[in-house]
Backbone as CSV, one residue per row, in Angstrom:
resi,resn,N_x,N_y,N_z,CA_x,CA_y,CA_z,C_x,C_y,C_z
1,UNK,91.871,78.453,69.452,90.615,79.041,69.019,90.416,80.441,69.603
2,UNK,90.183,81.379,68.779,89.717,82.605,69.427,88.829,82.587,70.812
3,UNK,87.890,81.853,70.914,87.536,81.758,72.133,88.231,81.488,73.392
4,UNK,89.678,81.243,73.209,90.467,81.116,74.374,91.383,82.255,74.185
5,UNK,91.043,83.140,73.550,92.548,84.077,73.561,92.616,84.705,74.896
6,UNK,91.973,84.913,75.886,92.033,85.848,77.153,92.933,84.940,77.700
7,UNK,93.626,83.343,77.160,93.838,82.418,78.549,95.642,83.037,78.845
8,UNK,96.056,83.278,79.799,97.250,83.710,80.275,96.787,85.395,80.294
9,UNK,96.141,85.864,79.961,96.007,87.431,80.109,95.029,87.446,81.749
10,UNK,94.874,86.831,82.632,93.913,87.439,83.430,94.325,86.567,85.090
11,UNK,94.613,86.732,85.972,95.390,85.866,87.082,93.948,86.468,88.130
12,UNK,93.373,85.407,88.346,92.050,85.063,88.986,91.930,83.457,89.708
13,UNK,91.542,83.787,90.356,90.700,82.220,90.951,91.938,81.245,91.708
14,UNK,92.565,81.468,92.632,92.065,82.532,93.492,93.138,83.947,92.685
15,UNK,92.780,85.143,93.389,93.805,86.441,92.699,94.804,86.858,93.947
16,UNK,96.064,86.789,92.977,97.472,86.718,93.471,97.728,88.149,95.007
17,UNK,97.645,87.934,95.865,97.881,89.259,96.824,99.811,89.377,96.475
18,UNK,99.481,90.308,95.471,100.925,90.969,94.820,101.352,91.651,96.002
19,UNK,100.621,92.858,96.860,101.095,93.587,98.090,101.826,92.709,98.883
20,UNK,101.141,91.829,99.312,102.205,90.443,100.196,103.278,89.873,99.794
21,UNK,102.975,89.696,98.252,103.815,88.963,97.818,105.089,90.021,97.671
22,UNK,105.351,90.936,97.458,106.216,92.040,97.144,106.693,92.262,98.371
23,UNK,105.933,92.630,99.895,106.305,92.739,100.708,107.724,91.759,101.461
24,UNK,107.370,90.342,100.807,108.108,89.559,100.850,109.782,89.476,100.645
25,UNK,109.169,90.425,99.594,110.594,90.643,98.364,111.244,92.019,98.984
26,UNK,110.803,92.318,99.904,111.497,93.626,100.581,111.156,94.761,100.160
27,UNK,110.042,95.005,99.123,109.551,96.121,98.465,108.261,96.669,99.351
28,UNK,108.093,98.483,99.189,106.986,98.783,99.970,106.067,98.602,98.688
29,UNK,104.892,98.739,99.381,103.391,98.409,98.215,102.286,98.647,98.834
30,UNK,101.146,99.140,98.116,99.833,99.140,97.931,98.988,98.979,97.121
31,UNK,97.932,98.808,97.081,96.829,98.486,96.433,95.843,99.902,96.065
32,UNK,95.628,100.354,94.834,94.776,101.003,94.339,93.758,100.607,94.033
33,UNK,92.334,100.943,94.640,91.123,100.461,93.647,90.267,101.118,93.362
34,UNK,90.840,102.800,93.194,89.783,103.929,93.204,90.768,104.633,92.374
35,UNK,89.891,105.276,91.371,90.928,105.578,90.750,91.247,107.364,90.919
36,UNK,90.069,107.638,92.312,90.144,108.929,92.707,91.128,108.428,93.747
37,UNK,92.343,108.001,94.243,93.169,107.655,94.634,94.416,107.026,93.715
38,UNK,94.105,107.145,93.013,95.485,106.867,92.287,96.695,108.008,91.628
39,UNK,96.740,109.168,91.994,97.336,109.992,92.053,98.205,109.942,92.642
40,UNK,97.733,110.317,94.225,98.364,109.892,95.427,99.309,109.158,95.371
41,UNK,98.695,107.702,95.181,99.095,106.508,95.371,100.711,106.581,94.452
42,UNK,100.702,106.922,93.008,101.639,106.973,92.535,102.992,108.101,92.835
43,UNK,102.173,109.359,93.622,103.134,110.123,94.061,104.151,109.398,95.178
44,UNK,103.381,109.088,96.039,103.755,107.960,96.968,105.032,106.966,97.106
45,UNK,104.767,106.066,95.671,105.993,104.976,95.048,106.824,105.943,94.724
46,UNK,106.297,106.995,94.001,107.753,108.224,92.937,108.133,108.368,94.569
47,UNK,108.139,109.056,95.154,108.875,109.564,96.452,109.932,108.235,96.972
48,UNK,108.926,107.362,97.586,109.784,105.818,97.745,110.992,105.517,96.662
49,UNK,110.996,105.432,95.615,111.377,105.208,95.079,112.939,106.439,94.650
50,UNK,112.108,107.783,94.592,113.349,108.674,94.554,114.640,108.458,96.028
51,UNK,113.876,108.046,96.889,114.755,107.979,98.001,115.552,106.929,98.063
52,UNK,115.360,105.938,96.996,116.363,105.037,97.149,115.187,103.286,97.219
53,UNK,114.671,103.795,97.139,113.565,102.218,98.122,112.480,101.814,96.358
54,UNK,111.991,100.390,96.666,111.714,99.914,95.784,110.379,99.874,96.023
55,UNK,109.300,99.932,95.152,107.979,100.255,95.339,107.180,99.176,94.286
56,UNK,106.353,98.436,95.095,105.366,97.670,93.927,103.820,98.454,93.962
57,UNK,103.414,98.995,93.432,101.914,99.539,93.113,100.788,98.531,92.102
58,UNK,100.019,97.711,93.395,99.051,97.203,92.552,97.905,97.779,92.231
59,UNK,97.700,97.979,90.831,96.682,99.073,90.408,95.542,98.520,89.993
60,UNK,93.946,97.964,90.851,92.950,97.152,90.207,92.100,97.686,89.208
61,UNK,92.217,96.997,88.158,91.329,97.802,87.085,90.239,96.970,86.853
62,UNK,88.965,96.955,87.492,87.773,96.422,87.470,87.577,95.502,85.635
63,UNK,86.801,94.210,85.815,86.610,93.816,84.635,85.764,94.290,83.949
64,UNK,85.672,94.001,82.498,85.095,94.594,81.205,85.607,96.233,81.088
65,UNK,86.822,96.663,81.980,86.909,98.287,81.732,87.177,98.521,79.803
66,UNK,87.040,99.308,79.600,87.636,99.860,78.407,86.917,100.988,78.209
67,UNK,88.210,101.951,77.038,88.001,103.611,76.956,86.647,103.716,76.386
């Protein structure tokens, strides 16, 4: 039913700490939740990442966002 189409689109209750979980996996990571920081943040992984190293960037995009 259309009323369930969000189900598999949304990982909540409790929400997954991807930073940990990645950390795990040997990858560096952070958490974005400003999006006057997310510049940075992505220059950051590009650098990590140009040097050889693997980067997870969790990027929170607050609910109901849209353009």
């Amino acid at each position: 039913p259309a009323e369930n189409k969000w189900i598999g689109l949304q990982i909540r209750g409790p929400e997954v700490d991807l930073v940990s979980l990645s950390k795990s996996f040997g990858f560096e990571s952070s958490t974005v939740d400003d999006a006057a920081d997310l510049k940075a943040a992505i220059e950051n992984a590009a650098a990590v990442v140009e040097a050889g190293g693997r980067y997870v960037l969790d990027v929170r995009v607050r609910p109901g966002y849209s353009d």
